[in-house]
C-alpha positions as CSV (number, residue, x, y, z in Angstrom):
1,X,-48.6,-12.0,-53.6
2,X,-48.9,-10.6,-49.7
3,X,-52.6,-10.1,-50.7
4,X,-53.1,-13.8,-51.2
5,X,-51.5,-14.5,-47.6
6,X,-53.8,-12.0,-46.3
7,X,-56.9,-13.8,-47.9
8,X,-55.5,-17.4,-46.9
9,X,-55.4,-16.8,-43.4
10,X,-58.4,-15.2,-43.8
11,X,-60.1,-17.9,-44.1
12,X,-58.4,-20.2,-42.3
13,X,-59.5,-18.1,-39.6
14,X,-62.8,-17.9,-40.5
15,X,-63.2,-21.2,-40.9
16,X,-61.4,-22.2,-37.3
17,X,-63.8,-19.4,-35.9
18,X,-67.0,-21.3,-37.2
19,X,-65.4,-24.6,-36.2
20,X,-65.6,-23.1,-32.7
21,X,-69.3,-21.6,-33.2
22,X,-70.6,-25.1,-34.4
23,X,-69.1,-26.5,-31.1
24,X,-70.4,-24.7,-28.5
25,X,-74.0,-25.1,-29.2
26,X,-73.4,-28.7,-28.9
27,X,-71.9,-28.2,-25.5
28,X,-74.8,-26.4,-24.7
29,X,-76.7,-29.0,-25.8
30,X,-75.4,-31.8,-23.3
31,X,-75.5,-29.0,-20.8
32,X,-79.0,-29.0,-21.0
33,X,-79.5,-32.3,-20.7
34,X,-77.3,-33.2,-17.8
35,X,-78.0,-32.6,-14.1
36,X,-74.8,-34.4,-13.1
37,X,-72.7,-31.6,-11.4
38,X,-69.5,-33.5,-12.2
39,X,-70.5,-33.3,-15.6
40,X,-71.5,-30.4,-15.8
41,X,-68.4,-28.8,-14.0
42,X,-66.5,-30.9,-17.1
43,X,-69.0,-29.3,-19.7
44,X,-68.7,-25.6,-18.7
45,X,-65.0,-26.2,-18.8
46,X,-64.6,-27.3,-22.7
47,X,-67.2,-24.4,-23.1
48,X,-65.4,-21.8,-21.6
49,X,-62.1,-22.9,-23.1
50,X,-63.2,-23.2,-26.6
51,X,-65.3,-19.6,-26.1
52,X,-62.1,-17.5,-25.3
53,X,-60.2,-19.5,-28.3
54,X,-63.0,-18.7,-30.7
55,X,-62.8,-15.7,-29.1
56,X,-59.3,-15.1,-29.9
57,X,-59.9,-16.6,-33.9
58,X,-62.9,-13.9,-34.6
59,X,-60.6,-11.2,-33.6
60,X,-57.7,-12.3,-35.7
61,X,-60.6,-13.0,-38.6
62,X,-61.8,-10.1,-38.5
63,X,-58.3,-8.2,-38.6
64,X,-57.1,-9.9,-41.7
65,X,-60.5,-9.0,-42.9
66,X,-60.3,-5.5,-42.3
67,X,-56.5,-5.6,-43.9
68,X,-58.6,-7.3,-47.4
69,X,-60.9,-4.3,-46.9
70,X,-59.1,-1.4,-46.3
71,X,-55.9,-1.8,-47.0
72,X,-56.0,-3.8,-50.3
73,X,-60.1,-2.0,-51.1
74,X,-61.2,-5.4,-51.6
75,X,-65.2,-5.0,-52.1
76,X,-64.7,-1.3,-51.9
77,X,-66.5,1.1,-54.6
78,X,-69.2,1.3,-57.1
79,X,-70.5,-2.7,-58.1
80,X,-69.7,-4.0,-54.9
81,X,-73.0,-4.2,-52.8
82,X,-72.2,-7.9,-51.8
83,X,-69.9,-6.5,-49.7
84,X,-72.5,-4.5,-47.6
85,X,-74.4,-7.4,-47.3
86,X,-71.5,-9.8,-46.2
87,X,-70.5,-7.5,-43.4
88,X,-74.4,-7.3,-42.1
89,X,-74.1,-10.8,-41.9
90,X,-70.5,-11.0,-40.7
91,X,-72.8,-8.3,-37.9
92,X,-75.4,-11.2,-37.2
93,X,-72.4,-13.5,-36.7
94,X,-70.6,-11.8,-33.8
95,X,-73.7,-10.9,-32.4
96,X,-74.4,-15.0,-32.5
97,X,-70.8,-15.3,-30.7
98,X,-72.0,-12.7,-28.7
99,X,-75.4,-14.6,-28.1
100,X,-73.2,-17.7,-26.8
101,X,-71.3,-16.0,-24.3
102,X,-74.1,-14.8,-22.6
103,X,-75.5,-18.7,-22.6
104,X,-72.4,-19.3,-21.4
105,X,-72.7,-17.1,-18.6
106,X,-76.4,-18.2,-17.8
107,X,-75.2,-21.6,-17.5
108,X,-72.3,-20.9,-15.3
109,X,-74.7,-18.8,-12.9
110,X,-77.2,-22.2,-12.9
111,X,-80.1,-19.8,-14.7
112,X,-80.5,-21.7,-17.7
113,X,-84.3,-22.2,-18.8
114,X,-83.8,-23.2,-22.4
115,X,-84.2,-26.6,-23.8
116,X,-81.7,-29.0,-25.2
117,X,-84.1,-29.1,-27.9
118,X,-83.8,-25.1,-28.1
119,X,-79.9,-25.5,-28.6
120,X,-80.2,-28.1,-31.0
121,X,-81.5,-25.6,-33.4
122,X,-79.7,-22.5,-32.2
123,X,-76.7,-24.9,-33.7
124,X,-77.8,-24.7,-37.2
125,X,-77.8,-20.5,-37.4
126,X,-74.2,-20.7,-37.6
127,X,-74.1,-23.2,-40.4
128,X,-77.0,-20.7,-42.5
129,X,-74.6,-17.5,-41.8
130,X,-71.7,-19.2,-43.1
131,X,-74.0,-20.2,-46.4
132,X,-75.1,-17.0,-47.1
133,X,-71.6,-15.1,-46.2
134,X,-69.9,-17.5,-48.7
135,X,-72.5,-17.0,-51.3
136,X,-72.2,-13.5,-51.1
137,X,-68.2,-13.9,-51.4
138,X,-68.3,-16.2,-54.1
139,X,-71.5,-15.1,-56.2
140,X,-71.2,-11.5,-55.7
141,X,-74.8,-11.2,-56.7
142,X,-75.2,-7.6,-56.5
């Protein structure tokens, strides 16, 4: 029974973590397209907010993931490649968190150079990670 707690909140905090990643793209996005400092000032704001709170969610994610993992050997053992291949991608999705703190940072420093149109698309790599982690989950192909 504690094992099923542990995967709920899981995934409630994965999926409050992703909330967050979809987000701040599209923050970025009107960032990119204003040149209102008031506005802007507004924008970077909401963006560093909702970065430390997603933040905060990926960390507590990836605890109660490490809990499924180690201490109840979820995906551990022979059959279980899906596993390795969830956590590359669970990799490539803190590295994407990563990615938008330093955007973050550029745009607080004023050194932006990318595009609206650039973050716009840098919006959907969330939304492909998420497919192929939850395939991988839910499938367990290999």
């Amino acid at each position: 029974m504690a094992m099923l707690w542990v995967k709920t909140f899981h995934i409630v905090f994965i999926a409050s973590w992703f909330a967050g990643l979809f987000y701040l793209p599209r923050i970025f996005v009107n960032l990119a397209q204003t040149s209102d400092s008031a506005v802007q000032e507004t924008l970077l704001g909401m963006a560093r907010r909702l970065y430390r709170f997603t933040t905060i969610l990926a960390v507590v994610a990836i605890i109660f993931g490490m809990w499924l993992y180690v201490g109840y050997r979820i995906g551990v053992g022979p059959g279980n490649g899906w596993m390795h291949a969830k956590l590359f991608f669970v990799l490539l999705v803190i590295g994407y968190h990563h990615a938008c703190g330093l955007m973050l940072r550029k745009f607080e420093q004023g050194k932006n150079t990318r595009s609206h149109k650039f973050y716009r698309w840098f919006n959907e790599v969330p939304v492909l990670l998420l497919l192929v982690v939850v395939a991988l989950v839910v499938v367990k192909p290999f």
